[in-house]
N, C-alpha and C positions, 0 to 999 in steps of 0.2 A: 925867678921865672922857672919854673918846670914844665915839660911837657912827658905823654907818656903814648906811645902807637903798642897798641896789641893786635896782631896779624897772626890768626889760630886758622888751623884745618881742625874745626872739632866733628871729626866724621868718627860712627860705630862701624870699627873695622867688620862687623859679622855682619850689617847689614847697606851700608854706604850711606845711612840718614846723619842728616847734621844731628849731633847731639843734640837733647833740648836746654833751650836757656842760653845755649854759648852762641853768642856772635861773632862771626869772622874777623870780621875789627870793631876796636873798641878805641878815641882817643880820647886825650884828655889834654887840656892849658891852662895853664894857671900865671899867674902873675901876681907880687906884693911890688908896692910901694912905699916907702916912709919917705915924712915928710915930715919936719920935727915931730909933736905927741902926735901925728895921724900915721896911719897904717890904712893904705886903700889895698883892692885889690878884688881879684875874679880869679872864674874858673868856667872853661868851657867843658861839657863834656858830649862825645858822641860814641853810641851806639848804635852798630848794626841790626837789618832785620837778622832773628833768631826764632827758631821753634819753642811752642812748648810742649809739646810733646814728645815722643820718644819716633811715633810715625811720619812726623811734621806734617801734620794736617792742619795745626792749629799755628798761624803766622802772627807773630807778634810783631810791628812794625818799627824799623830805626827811631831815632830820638835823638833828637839832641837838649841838651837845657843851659842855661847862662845863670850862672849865682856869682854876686856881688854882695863885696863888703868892705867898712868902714868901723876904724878902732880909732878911738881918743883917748891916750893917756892923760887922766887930770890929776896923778902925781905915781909917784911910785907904787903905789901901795892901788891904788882905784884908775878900770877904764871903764870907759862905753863902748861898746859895740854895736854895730846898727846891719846887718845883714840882709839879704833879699834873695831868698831861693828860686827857679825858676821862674828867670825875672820876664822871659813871653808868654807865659803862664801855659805851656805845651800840655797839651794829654796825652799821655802815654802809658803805657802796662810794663811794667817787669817780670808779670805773672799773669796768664790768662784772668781777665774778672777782675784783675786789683789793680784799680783806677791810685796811678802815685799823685803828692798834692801838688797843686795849680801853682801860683804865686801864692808864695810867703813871704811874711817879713817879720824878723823878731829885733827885737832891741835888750840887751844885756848887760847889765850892769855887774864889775866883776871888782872884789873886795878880796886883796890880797893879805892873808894874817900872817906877820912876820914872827 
């Protein structure tokens, strides 16, 4: 289990604007679990509204996202993975314009050479 709180004053001492980009809080949770070959687990994470500008004119809105995940060892050497990114499929910007992606899900197949 991890968790992580980031609590910033990201103010421009010369002019008292929030930085752009930096959020005031940021948290994050995470969780694994094993289970003989399975390995479950998640990650919450949230951010704060932030500017992207340097004026703060342009407001980028808080976000939170949920990714889960799922590991099968089927021996030493070989797992599967099965993963699901932004599993409420949130729209959100990290950059004025640039739409990050919806829900995902990939599946991974991982071959270890010894």
């Amino acid at each position: 289990m991890h968790a992580n709180v980031d609590a910033l004053n990201p103010r421009n001492e010369l002019n008292g604007k929030q930085l752009a980009r930096r959020a005031k809080t940021q948290i994050s949770l995470g969780a694994d679990y094993a289970m003989g070959a399975w390995l479950l687990g998640g990650n919450v994470l949230s951010v704060g509204k932030r500017y992207d500008d340097a004026k703060n004119t342009v407001a980028l809105d808080s976000y939170t996202t949920v990714d889960l995940f799922a590991n099968y060892a089927v021996n030493k050497d070989v797992s599967v993975q099965m993963k699901i990114n932004n599993l409420a499929n949130k729209a959100y910007e990290t950059s004025y314009g640039f739409n990050q992606a919806g829900r995902t899900a990939y599946i991974t197949v991982r071959y270890a050479l010894q």
